[in-house]
N, C-alpha and C positions, 0 to 999 in steps of 0.2 A: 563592351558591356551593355546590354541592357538598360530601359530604363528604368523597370522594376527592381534590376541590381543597385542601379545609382542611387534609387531613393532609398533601399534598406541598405547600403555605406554610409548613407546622411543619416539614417536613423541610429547607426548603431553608433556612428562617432559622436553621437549626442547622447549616448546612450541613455545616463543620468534623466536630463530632460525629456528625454522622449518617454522614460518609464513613469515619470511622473507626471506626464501627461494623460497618458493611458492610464495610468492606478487613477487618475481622479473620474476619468468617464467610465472607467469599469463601475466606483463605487455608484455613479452614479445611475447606471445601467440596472446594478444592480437591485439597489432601492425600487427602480422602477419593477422590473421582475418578480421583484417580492411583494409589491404592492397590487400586481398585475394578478397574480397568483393567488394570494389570500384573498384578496376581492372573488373570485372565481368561489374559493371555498369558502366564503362568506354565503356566498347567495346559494351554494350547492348546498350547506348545513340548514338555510330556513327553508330553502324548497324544497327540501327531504322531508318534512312535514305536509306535502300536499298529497303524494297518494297513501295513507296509511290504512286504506280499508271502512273512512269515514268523510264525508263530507260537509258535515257538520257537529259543534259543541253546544251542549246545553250545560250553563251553569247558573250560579246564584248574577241579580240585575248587579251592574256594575259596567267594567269597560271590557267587552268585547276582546281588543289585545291582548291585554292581562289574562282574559279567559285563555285565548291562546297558546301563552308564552308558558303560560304556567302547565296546561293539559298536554301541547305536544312537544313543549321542548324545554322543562323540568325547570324554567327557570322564572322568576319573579314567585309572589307569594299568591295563594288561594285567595277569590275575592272572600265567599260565606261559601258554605253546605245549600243543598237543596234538600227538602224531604224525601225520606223514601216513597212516600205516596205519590210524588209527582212523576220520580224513574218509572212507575209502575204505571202511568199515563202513556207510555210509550212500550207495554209488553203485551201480547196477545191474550186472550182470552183463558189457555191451556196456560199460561205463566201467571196467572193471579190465581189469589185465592177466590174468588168472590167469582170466578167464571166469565167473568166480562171483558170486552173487550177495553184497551182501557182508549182513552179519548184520542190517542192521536198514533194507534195504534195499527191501523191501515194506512197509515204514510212512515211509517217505518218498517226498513229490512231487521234493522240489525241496533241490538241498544244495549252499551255495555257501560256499565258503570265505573267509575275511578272513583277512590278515599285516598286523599293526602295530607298531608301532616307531618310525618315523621323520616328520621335520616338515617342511613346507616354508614359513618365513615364518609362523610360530604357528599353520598348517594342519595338520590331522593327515594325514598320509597312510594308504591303504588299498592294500592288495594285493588283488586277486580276480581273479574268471576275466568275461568274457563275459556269461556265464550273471546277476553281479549284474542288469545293466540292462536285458538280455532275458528274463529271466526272474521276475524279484521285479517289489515295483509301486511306484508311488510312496503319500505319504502318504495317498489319497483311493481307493485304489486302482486308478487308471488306472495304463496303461503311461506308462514313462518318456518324456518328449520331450525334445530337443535345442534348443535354440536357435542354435545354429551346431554343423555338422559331425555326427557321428554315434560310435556306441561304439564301442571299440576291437575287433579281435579278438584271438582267444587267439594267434594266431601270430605278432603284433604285439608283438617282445615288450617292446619299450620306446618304451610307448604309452600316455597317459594322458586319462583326461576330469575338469573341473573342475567343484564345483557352482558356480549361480549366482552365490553370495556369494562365494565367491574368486575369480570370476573379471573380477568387478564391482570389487572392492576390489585386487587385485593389479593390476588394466590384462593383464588375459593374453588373448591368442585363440588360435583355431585357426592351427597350426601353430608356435606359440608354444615354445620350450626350456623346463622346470625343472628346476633339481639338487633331490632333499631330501637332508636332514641326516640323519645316523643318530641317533636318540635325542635330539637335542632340536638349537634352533635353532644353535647354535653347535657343535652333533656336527661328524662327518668328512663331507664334502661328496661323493655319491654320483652314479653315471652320471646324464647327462641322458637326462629322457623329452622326448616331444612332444606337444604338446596335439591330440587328434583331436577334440572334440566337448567342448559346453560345454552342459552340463546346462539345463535351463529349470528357473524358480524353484517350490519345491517345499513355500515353507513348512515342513521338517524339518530337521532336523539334518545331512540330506543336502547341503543347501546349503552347507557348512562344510566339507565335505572334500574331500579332490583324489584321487583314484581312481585306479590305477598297474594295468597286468600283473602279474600276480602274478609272471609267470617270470620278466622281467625285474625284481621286486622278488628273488625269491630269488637273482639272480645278484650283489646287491650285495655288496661285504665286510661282512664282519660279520654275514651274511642266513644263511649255511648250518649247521645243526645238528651241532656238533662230534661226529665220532666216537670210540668207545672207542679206548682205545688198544691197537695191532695189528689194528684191525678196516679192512676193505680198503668203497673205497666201491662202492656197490652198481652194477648197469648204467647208463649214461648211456643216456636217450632217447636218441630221432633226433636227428639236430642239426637245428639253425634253420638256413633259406636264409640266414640274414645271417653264420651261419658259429661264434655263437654258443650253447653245448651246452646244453639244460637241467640245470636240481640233480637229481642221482641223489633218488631216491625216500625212502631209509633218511636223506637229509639234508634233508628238508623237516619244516618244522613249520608249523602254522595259530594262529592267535591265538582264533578260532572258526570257530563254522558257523553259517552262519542256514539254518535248516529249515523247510519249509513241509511239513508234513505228510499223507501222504494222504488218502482217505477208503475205509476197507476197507468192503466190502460188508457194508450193514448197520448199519453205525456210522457215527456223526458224525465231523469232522474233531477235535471237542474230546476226542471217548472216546479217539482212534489218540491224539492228544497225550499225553494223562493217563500212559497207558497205556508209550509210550516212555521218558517223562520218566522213569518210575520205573525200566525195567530201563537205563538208561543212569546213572540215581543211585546204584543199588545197585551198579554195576558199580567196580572201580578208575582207572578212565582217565580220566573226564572227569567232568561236572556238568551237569545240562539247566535251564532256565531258561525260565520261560514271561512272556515280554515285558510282557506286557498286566499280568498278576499281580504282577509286581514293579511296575511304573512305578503301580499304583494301591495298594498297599500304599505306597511313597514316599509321594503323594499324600497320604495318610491319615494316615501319621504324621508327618511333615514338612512339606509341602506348605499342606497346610492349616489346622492351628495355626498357622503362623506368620501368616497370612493373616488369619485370626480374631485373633489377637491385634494385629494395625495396624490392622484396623477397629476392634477396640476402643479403639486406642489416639485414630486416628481422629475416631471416633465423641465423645468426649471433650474433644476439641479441638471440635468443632459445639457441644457443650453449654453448651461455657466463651462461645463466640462469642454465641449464644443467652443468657448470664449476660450478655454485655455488652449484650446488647439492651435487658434488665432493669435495668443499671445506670444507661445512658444515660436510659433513659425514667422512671427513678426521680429521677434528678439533675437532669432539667429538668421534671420534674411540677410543682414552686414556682415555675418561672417561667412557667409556663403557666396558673398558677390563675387570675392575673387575667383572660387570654383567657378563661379556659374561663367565670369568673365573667360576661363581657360577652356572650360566648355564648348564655347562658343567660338571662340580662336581656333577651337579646333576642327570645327564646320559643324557643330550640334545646332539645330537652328531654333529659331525663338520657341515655337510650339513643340519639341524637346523639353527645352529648361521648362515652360509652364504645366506639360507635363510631370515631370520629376515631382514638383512640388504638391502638386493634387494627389498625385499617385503617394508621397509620403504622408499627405493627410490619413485619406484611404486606408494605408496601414495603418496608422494609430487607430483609426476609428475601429477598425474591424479585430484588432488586437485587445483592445479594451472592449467592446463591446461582447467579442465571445467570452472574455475574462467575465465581465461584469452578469452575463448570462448564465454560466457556471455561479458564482458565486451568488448570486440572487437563489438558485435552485436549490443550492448550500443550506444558504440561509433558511429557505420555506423547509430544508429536511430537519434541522438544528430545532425549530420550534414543532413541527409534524406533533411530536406525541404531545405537547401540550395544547393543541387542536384539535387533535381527534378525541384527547379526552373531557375539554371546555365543549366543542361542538359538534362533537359525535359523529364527524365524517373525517376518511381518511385523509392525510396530508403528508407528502413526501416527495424524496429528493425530483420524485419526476412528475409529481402533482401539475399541471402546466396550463396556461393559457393560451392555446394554438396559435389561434390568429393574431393575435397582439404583438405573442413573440415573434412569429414569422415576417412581423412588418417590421419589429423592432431594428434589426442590424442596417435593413435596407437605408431606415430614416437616418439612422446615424452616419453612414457613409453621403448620402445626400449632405447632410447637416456640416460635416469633416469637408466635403469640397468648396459648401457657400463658406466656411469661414477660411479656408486656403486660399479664398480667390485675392486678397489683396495681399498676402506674400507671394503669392504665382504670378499677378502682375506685377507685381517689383519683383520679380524676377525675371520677368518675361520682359521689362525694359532698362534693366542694367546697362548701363554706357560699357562697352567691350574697354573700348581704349581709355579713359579716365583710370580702370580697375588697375590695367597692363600699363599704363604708366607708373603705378603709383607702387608698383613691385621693382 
């Protein structure tokens, strides 16, 4: 017989203990894997907000993150509104009324305005114009696609498109009705829009939101920026063919801007950044925010400590699982002396027996540890849909973290022999004849 044979006859006459050795590093395998892996789509869900077709946020002074958190990835609450007259600071000359260019208008490509406030069904709602899905990009930076229908237009004005994930999870399609609530799920129940176009899935946080006209968001109650008092409201636009007026100008607010920045002759797109950010910081009106620079400052300070400290934590629970390799194969080393004694009577020689016993490590390790691999992968599929619909990127049974995993089994087989080595040397110096006496 082999010596791979002798150690799986020892494994299986122990069977009991040897499966509960292995079930305790599998679990603990596992845990790692799953912690291995959700870290992975932790940092793949915030850095799905770095190319979205903007390089920076303008919103009301306040904290930068919250601008953030709040503009690309639906979550935390709006600091203030900005005025419409400052969005308009950043439109060209052919986009204002007044013909002028507006002041920081040559260091902008692309300015597209967002209004938040309101939910539909725990979806956040967003206000914008057109310009979001024809002109920004998606996470990879390709343009936007549709899977059913197409984007709204701006004179559309109570017209909405849904991401993937809402539109998956609520059963909605094209041509579909939704009211949102003002300010939260059970707010005042607001005009129906109509679903034009239902986003294709984007892996981003885009997936999560349900995207409205802005004009028909500012026609909601409760939408229009209250005037001083005695102050008369400004011009109404044209009207809408449907007969409804847009909001005067001096009663619009923005929640932010996403800016895509230009590139002035000569300079990079990051100098015009740099460069804006500051005289719009210095300024009183608003705060500039460079997407990437915050979501990897998060990162760094939150992000991934926390992530380091459950592999530690992790990591710890392998060790303990690895102690019980050592314990099991210490507590049956006396039952095995007499084997190990016959063995050797039989002309098996010492580096044999201490083989056998590394080699039965070996198997436990590599047993439990593809169990635990499997079942960590289980695990990351078992929560998948409430991930991708919390963080808007896909998660499943084969969602994985390459490298990690591919060192994982190695280490444990390492880890299964250092703690064999002192049942393998007490095995490896078993007295022959004490054993064979004593039968």
């Amino acid at each position: 017989m082999t010596l791979l044979g002798i150690a799986w006859r020892n494994v299986r006459q122990r069977l009991l203990t040897s499966g509960l050795t292995a079930l305790s590093l599998a679990l603990g395998v596992a845990l790692v894997v799953a912690t291995l892996v959700t870290g992975r789509i932790v940092n793949r869900a915030f850095e799905s907000g770095s190319g979205l077709g903007y390089n920076m946020i303008v919103g009301a002074k306040g904290s930068p993150l919250q601008l953030v958190l709040n503009s690309v990835y639906f979550i935390s609450k709006p600091i203030e509104n900005v005025p419409w007259a400052f969005y308009e600071e950043f439109l060209p000359a052919a986009r204002r009324s007044d013909g002028v260019d507006g002041t920081y208008a040559a260091s902008t490509e692309t300015a597209v305005p967002i209004c938040m406030g309101d939910y539909f069904r725990g979806h956040r709602v967003v206000g914008t114009n057109a310009a979001f899905f024809d002109r920004l990009t998606r996470g990879d930076g390709r343009p936007f696609e549709f899977s059913a229908g197409k984007n709204f237009r701006d004179d559309d004005f109570f017209a909405g498109v849904l991401g993937a994930a809402v539109a998956a999870n609520l059963g909605l399609g094209v041509g579909d009705a939704f009211a949102p609530t003002h300010g939260a799920d059970d707010g005042k129940v607001h005009d129906p829009f109509k679903v034009v176009g239902i986003l294709a899935r984007t892996d981003t946080p885009l997936d999560r939101g349900v995207f409205v006209n802005m004009e028909g968001f500012y026609l909601q109650d409760g939408h229009a920026k209250p005037l001083p008092e005695g102050s008369e409201p400004g011009p109404a636009p044209t009207a809408h063919p449907s007969g409804h007026a847009p909001l005067p100008a001096n009663q619009r607010e923005v929640t932010a801007i996403l800016l895509e920045t230009a590139s002035l002759p000569g300079l990079p797109p990051e100098l015009t950044a740099m460069g804006l950010r500051t005289a719009i910081n210095e300024g009183r009106d608003a705060q500039a925010a460079l997407p990437v620079a915050e979501i990897r400052q998060l990162l760094d300070l939150f992000v991934k400590p926390l992530e380091l400290l459950l592999l530690l934590v992790t990591a710890l629970v392998v060790i303990v699982s690895a102690i019980g390799i050592l314990v099991s194969m210490v507590g049956s080393s006396l039952e095995r002396s007499r084997d190990v004694a016959i063995m050797r009577a039989l002309g098996a020689r010492r580096s044999h027996v201490l083989a056998t016993v590394l080699i039965e490590a070996v198997l436990l390790a590599v047993a439990g540890g593809l169990a635990g691999w499997a079942l960590g992968h289980v695990v990351v599929g078992l929560i998948g849909p409430w991930i991708t619909t919390n963080a808007g990127v896909t998660a499943s049974v084969f969602s994985s973290a390459p490298l990690a995993e591919a060192l994982l089994v190695p280490f444990l087989v390492v880890l299964a022999i250092v703690a064999a080595l002192l049942p393998a040397i007490a095995a490896y110096r078993t007295d022959v004849a004490k054993w064979l006496q004593g039968s």
